[in-house]
Backbone as JSON Lines, residues from 0, in Angstrom:
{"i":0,"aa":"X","n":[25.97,115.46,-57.41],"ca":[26.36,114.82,-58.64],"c":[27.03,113.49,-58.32]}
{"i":1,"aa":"X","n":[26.8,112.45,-59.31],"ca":[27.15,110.9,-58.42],"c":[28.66,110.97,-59.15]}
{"i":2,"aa":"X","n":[29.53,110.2,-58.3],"ca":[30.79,110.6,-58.74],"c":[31.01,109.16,-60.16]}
{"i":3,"aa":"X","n":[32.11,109.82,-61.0],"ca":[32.12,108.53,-61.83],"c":[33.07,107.37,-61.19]}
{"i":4,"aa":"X","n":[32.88,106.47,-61.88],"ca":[32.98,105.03,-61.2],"c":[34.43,104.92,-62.4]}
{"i":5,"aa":"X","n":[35.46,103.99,-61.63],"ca":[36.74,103.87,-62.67],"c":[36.84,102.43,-62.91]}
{"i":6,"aa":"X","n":[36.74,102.56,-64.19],"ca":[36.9,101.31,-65.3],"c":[38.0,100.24,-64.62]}
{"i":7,"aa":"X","n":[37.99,99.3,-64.73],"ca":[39.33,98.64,-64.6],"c":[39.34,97.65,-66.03]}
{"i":8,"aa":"X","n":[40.68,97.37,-66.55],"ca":[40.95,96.65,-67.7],"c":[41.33,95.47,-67.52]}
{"i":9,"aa":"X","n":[42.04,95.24,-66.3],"ca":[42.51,93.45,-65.95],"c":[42.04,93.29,-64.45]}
{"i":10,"aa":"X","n":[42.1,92.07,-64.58],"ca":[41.58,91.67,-63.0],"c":[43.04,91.52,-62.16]}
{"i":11,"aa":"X","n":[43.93,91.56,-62.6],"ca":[45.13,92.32,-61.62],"c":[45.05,93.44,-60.77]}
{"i":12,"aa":"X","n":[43.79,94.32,-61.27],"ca":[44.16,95.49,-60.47],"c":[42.82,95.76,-59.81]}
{"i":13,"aa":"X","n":[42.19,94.06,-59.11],"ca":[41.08,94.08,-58.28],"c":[42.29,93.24,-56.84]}
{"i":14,"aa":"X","n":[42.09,94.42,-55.93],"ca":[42.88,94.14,-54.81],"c":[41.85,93.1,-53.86]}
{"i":15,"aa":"X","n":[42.9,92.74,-52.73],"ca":[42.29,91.37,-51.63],"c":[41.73,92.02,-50.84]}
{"i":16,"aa":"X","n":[40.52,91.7,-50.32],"ca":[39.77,92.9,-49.61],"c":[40.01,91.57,-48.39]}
{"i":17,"aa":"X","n":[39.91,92.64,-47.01],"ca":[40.01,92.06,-45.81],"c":[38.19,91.42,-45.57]}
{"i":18,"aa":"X","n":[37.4,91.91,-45.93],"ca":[35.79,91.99,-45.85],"c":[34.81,91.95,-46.8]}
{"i":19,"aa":"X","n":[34.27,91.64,-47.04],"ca":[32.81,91.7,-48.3],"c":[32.72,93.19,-47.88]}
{"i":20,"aa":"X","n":[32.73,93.89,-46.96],"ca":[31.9,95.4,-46.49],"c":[33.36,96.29,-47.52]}
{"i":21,"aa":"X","n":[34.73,95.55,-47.06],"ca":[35.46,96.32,-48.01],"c":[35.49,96.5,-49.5]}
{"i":22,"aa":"X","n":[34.65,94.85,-50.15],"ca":[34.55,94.47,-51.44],"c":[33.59,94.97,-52.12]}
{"i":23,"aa":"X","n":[32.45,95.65,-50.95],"ca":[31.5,96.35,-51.48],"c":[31.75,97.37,-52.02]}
{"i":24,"aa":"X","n":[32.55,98.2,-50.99],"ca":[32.45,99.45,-51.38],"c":[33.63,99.84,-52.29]}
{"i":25,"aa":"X","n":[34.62,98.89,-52.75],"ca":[35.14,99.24,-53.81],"c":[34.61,98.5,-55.03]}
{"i":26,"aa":"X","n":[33.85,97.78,-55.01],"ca":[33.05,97.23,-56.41],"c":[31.61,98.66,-56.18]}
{"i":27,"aa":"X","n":[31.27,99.18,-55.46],"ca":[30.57,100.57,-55.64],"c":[30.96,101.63,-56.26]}
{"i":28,"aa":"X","n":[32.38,101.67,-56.4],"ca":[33.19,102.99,-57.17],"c":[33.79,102.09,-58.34]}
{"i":29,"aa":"X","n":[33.51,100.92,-59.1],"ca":[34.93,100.52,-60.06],"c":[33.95,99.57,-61.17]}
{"i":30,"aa":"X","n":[34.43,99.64,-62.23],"ca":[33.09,99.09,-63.12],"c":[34.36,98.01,-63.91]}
{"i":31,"aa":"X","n":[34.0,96.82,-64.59],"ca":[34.99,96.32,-65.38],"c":[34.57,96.6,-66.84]}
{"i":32,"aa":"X","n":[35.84,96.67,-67.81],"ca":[35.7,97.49,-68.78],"c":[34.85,95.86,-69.65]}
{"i":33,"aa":"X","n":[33.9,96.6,-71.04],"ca":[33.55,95.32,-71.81],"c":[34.37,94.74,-72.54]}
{"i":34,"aa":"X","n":[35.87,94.4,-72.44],"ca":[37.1,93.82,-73.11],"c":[37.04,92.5,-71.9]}
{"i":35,"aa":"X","n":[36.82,92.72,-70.58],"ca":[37.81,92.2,-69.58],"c":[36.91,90.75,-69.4]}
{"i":36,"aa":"X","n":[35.56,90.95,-69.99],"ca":[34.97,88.98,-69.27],"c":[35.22,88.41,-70.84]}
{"i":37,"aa":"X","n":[35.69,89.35,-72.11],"ca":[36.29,88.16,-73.32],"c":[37.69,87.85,-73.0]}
{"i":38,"aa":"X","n":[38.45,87.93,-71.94],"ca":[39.78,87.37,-71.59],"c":[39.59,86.46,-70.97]}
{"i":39,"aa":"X","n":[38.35,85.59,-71.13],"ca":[38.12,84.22,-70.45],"c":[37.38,83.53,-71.56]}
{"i":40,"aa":"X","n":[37.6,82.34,-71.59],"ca":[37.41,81.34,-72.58],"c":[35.97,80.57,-71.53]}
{"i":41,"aa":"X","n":[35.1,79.83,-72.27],"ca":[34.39,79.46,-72.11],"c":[34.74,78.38,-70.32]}
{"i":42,"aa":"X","n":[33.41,78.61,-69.62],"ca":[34.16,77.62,-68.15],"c":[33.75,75.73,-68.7]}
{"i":43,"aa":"X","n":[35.13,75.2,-68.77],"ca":[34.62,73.78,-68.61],"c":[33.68,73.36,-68.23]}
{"i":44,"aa":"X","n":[32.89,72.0,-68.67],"ca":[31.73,71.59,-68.18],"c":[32.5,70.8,-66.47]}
{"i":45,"aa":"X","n":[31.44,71.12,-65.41],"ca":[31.78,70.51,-64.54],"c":[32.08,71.53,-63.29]}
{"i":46,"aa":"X","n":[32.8,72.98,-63.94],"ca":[33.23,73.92,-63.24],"c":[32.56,74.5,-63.15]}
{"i":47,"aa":"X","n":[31.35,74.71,-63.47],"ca":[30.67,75.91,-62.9],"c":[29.75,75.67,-61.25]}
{"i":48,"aa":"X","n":[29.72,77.19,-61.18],"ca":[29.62,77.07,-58.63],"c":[28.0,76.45,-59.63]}
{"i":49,"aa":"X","n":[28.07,75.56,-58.12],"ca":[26.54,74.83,-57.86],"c":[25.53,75.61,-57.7]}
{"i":50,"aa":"X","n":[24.12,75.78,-57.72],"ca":[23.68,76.96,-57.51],"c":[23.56,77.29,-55.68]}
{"i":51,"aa":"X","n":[23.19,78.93,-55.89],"ca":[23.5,79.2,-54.34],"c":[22.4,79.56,-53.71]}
{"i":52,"aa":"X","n":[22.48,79.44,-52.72],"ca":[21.68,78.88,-51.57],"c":[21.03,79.67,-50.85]}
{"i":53,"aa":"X","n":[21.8,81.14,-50.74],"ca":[21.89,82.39,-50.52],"c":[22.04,83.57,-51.45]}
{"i":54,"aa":"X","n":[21.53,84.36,-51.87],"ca":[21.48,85.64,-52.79],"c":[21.7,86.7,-52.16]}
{"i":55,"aa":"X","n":[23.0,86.98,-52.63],"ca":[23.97,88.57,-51.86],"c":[23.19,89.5,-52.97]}
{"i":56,"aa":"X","n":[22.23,90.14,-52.11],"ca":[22.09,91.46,-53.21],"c":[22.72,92.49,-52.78]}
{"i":57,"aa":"X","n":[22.93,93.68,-54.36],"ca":[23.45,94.65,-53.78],"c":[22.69,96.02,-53.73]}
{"i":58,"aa":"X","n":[22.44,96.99,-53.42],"ca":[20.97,97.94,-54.09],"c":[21.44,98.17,-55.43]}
{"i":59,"aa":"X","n":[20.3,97.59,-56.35],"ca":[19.96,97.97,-57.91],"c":[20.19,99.12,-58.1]}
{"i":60,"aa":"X","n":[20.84,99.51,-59.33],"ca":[20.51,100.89,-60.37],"c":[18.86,101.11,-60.54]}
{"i":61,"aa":"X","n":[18.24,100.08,-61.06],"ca":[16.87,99.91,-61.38],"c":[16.71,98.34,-61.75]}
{"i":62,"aa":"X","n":[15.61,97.67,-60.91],"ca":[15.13,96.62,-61.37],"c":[14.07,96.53,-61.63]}
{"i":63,"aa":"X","n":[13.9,95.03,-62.41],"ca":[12.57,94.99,-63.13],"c":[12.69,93.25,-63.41]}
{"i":64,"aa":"X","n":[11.29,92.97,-63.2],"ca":[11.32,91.5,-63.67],"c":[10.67,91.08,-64.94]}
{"i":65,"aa":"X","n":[11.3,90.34,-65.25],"ca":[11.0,89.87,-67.23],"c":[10.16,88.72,-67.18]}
{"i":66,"aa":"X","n":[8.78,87.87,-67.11],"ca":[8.66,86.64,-67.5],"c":[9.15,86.36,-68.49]}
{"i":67,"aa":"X","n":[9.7,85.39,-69.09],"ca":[9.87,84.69,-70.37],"c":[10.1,82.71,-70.01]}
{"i":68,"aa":"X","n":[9.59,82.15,-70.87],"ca":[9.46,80.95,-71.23],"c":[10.49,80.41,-70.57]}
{"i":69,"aa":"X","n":[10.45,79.2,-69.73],"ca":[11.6,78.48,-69.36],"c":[12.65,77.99,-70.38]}
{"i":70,"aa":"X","n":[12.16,77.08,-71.71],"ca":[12.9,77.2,-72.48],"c":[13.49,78.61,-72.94]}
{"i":71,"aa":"X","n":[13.18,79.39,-73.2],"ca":[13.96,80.26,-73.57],"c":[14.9,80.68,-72.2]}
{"i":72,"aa":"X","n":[15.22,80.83,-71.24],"ca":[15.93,80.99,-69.53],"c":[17.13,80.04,-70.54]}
{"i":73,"aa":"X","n":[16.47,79.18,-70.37],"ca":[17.54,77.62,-70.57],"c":[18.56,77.77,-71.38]}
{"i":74,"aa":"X","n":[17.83,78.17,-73.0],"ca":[18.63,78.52,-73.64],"c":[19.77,79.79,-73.36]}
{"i":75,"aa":"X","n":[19.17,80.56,-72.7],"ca":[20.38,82.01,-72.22],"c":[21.06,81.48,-71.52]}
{"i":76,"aa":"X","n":[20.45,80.64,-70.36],"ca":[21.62,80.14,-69.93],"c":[22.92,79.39,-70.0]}
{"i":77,"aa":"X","n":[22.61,78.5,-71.53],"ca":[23.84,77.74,-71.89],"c":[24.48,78.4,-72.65]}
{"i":78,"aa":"X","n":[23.77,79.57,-73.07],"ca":[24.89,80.39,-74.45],"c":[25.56,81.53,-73.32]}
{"i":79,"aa":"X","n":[25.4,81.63,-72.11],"ca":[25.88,81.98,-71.46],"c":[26.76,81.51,-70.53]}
{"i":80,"aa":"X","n":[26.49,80.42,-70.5],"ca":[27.64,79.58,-69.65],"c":[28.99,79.53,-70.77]}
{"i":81,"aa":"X","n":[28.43,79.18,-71.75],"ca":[29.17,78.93,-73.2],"c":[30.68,80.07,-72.87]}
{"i":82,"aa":"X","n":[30.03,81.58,-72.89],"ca":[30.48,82.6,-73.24],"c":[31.6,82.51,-71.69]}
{"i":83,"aa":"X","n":[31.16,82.17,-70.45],"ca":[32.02,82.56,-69.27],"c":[31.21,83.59,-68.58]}
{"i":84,"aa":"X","n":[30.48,84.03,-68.99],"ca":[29.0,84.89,-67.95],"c":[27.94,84.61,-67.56]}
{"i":85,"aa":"X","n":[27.47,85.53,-66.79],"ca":[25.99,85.19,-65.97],"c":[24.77,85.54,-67.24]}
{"i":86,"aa":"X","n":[23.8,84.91,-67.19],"ca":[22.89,85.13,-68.14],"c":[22.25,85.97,-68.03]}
{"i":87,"aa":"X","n":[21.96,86.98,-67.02],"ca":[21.53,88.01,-66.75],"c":[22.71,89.14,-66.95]}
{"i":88,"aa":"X","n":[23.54,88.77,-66.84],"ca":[24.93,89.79,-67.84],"c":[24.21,90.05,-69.4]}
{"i":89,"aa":"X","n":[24.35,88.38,-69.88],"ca":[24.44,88.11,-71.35],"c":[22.89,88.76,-71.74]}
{"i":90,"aa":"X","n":[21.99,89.04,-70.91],"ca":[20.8,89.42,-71.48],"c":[20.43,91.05,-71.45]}
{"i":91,"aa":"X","n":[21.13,91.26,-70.08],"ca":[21.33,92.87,-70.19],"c":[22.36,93.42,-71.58]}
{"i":92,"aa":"X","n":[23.28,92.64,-71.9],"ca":[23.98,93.28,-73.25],"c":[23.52,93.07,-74.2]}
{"i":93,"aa":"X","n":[22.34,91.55,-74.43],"ca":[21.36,92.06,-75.99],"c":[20.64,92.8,-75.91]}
{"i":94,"aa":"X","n":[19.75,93.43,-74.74],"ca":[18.88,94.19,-75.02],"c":[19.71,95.67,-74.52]}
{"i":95,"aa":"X","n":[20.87,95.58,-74.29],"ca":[21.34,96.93,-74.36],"c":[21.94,97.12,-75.94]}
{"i":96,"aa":"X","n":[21.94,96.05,-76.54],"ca":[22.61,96.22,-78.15],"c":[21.31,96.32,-78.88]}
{"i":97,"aa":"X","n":[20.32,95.69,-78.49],"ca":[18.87,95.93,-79.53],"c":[18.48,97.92,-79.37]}
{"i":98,"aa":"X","n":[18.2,97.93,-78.01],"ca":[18.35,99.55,-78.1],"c":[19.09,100.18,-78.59]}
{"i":99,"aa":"X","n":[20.05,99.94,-78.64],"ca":[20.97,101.32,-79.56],"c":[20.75,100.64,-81.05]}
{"i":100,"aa":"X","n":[20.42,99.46,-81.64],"ca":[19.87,99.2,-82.89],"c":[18.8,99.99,-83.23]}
{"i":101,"aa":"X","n":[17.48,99.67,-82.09],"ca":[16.53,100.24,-82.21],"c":[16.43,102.09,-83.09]}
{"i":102,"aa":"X","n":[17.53,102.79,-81.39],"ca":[17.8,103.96,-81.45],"c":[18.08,104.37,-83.12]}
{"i":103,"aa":"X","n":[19.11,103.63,-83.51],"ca":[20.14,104.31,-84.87],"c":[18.97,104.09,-85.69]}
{"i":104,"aa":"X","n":[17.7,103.11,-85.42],"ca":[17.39,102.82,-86.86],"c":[15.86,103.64,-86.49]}
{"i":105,"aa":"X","n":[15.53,104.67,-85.67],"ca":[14.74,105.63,-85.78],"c":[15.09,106.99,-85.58]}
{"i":106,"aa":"X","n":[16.34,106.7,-85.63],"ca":[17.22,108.32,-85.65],"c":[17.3,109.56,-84.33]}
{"i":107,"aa":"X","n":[17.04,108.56,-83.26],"ca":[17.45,109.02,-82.45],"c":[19.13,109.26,-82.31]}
{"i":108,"aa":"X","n":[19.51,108.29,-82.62],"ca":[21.12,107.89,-82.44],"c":[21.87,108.32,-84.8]}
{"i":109,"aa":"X","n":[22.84,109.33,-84.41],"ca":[23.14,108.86,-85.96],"c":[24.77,108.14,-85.84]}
């Protein structure tokens, strides 16, 4: 049975890891709650990291790749920069909010 993973509510109580190998494996057990990325206000223009050069993956829950239209990327991406998240955050939470729309409105969900 996979053990559950513990919420955290502020980023106070994400400790200094000596290692990425240590940062792993406590971002493997600790999830942040959906209150904690609206305690950030949109990032100034100018501040956001350059893109990177290198891609730290970590093993997926499940992946899957989406084509969609560059304009449309573009657009997620600025209403996501907008917000203070990654656009692949901001896109996993509409289509995790269209499903449970979906759900309630064929009665799977009451």
């Amino acid at each position: 049975m996979a053990k559950e993973r513990i919420e955290i509510k502020s980023w106070d109580e994400v400790p200094s890891f000596a290692s990425e190998k240590e940062e792993q494996k406590w971002w493997d057990e600790h999830d942040i709650s959906e209150e904690l990325p609206e305690t950030f206000g949109p990032v100034p223009e100018g501040e956001l990291p350059s893109p990177r050069e290198k891609t730290i993956t970590r093993p997926p829950k499940a992946a899957i790749s989406v084509r969609m239209e560059r304009d449309l990327v573009n657009r997620l991406k600025a209403l996501a920069g907008k917000k203070g998240i990654g656009y692949q955050t901001l896109l996993r939470q509409f289509v995790a909010d269209r499903v449970y729309e979906e759900e309630k409105r064929e009665g799977i969900l009451k």
